[in-house]
C-alpha positions in Angstrom: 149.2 97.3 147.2 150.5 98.5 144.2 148.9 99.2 141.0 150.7 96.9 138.7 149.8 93.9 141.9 146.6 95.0 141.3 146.3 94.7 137.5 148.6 91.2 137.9 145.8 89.7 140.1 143.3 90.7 137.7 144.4 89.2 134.8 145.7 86.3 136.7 142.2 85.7 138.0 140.8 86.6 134.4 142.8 83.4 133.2 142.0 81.1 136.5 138.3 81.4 136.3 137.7 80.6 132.7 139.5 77.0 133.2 136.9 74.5 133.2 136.4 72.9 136.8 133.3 71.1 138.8 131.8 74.8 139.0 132.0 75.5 135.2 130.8 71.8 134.2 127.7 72.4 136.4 126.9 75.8 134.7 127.0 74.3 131.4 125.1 71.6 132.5 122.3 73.2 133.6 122.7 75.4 130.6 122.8 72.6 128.3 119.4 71.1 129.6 117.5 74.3 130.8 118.9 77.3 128.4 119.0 80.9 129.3 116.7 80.4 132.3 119.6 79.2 134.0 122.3 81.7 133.5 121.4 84.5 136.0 120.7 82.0 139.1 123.6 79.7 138.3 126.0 83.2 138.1 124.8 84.1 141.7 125.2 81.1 143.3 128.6 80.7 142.0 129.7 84.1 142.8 128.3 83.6 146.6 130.4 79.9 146.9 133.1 82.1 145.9 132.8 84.7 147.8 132.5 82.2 150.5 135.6 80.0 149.9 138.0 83.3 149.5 136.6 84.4 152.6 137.7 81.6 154.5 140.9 81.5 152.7 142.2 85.1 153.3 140.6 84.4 157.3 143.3 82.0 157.4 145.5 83.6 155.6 145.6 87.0 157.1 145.7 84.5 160.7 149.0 82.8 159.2 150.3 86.0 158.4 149.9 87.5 161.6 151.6 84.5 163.4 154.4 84.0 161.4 156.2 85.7 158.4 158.5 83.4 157.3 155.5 80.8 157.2 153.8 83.4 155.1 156.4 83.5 152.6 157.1 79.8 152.1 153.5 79.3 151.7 154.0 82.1 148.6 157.0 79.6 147.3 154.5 76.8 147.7 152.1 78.4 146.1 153.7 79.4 142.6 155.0 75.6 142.4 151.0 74.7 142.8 150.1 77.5 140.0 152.5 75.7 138.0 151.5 71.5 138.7 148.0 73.6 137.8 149.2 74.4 134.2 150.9 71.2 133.5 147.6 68.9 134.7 145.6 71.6 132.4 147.6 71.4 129.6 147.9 67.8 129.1 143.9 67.6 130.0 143.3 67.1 126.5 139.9 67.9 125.0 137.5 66.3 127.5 134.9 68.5 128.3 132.4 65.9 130.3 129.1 68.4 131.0 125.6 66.7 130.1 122.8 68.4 130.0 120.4 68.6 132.8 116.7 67.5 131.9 115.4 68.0 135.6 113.1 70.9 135.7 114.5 72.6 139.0 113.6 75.6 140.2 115.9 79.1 140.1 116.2 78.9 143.5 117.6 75.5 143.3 119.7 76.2 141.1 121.4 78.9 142.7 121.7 76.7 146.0 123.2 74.0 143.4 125.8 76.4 141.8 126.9 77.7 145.5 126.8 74.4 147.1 129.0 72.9 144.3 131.4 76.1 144.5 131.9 76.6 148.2 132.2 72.9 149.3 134.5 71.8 146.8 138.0 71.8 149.2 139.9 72.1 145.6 138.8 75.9 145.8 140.2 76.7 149.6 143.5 75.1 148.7 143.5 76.8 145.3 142.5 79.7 146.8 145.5 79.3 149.8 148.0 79.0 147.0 147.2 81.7 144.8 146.0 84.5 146.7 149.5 85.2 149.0 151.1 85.8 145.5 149.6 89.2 145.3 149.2 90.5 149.5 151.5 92.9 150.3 152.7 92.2 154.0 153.6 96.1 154.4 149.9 97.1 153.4 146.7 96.9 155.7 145.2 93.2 155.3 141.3 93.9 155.7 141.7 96.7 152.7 143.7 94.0 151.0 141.3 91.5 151.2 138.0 93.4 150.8 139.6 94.9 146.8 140.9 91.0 146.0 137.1 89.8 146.7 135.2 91.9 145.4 137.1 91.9 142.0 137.5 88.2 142.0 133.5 88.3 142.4 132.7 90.4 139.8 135.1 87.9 136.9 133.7 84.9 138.6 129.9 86.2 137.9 130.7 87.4 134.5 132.4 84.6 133.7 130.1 81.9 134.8 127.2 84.2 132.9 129.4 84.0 130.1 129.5 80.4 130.0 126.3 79.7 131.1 125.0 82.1 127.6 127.9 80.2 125.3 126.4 76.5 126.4 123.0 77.8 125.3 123.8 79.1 122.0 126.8 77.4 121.0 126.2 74.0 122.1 128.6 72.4 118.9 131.6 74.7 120.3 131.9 73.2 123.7 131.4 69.2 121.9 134.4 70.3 119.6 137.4 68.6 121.2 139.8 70.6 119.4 138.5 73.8 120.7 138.7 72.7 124.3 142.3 71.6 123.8 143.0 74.5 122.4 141.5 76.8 125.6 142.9 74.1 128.0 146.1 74.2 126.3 146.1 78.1 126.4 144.9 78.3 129.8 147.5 75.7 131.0 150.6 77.9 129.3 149.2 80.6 131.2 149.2 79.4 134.5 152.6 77.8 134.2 153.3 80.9 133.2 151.7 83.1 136.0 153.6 80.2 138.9 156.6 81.1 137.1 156.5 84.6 137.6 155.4 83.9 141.1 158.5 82.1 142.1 161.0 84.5 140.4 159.8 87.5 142.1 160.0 85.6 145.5 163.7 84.8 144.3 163.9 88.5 143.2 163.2 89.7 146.5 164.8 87.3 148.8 
């Protein structure tokens, strides 16, 4: 893997977890109703469901690359067209932002089981996870080392940024309601991964 790969996924994955999705509607949610008492438990548990569904993606993945290449590689041209039907569904998502705040008084524990339950189950994050990860795995480079640096960074964004939400819902409630601010980050976020499927397909074409 390569440096600039490296820095790609990051970035990449930077963009991908700040779109709003079940995950992100459940931490403001809770945030919403419960405040700050939710942020650290809500973070874990959605780091762990992620850490979870990658897992079981790159399992698969590093299993379809070791039975057949040219499988592999039109999974990768699959892939970028999904990163871009992403962008173009985000994009036109408009400013809906549906999260209500959570009255029920549950317990951290809870809430962490929540968060991970709501992260790892959902099947929208294996096949997301299917179609964007082969973009950046190098079929020349050792799979395991591949798969143990794309986690762990990928964990440490999706903690951070489900934290990060988790702290913005409970001080900057009016933000999230303005409909013109979250067309404006769906919008953004949508240009972005057109952008990022784009990319992904021309340097498939660039190297076939």
């Amino acid at each position: 893997m390569t440096l600039a790969t490296f820095i790609a996924f990051l970035v990449a994955s930077g963009i991908l977890v700040l779109i709003p999705g079940p995950t992100v509607l459940l931490v403001v949610s809770y945030a919403l109703g419960q405040g700050l008492r939710a942020a650290l438990p809500i973070a874990i548990g959605v780091a762990l469901g992620d850490f979870t569904a990658m897992t079981l993606s790159m399992l698969g993945l590093g299993a379809l690359l070791a039975a057949s290449g040219s499988v592999f590689t039109l999974l990768k041209w699959a892939g970028g067209a999904y990163l871009i039907w992403l962008g173009i569904k985000l994009w036109r998502a408009g400013g809906a932002f549906d999260a209500a705040p959570r009255r029920d008084t549950a317990a951290p524990l809870r809430m962490l089981a929540h968060a991970f339950l709501v992260t790892a189950l959902n099947p929208k994050s294996l096949t997301f996870f299917v179609a964007f990860l082969p973009q950046f795995i190098d079929r020349n480079a050792d799979f395991l080392t591949q798969m143990l640096i794309f986690e762990a960074s990928f964990l440490v964004l999706a903690f951070t940024n489900a934290l990060g939400y988790a702290l913005v819902a409970s001080r900057a409630r009016t933000l999230l309601r303005n409909p013109r601010a979250v067309a404006l980050a769906n919008r953004v976020g949508g240009s972005l991964l057109i952008g990022a499927g784009i990319a992904a397909v021309s340097l498939r074409a660039a190297q076939n």
